[in-house]
N, C-alpha and C positions, 0 to 999 in steps of 0.2 A: 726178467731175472727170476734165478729159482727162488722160490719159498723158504727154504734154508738158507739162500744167502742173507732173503732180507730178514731172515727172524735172527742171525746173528748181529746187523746191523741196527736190527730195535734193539737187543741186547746191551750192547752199547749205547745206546741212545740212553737206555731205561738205568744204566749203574750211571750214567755221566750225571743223569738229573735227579737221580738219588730215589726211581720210583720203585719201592720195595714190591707192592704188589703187581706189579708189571713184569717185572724182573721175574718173580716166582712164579707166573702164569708160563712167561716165556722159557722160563730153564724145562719147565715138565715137558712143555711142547719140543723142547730140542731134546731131552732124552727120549722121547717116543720115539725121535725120526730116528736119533741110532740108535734104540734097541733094535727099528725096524729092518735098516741097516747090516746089523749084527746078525740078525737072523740070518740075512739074504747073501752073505760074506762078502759085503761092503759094493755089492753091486748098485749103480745109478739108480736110484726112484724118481718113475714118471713124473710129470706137473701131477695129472691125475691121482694118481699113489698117493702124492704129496697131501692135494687135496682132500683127499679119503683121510688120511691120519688127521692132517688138522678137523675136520666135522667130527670124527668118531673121539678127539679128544675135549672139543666144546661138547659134544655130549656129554661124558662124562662127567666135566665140571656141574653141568647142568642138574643131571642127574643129583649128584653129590650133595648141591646145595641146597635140594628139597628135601 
């Protein structure tokens, strides 16, 4: 399954059980894929691609909260 299907089905998962800061981890992570998306004019991203976005945005987080 792609990355994006299942981060829309955590999604759901994470508003059904009311987990606020899960929810907000995961909404950034789906804005990243479509801004990446966006850029590319909506063309398919790899699993790999995928992968890339998710690490370069744990990064961030990472970064962020030192």
């Amino acid at each position: 399954m792609k990355i994006q299907k299942q981060l829309t089905e955590k999604i759901k998962e994470a508003m059904k059980s009311k987990d606020v800061l899960a929810l907000k981890a995961l909404r950034a992570l789906k804005s990243a894929f479509m801004l990446v998306n966006t850029e590319r004019g909506g063309e398919e991203l790899s699993d790999e691609e995928e992968l890339k976005i998710v690490q370069k945005q744990v990064k961030q987080r990472k970064d962020s909260a030192l």
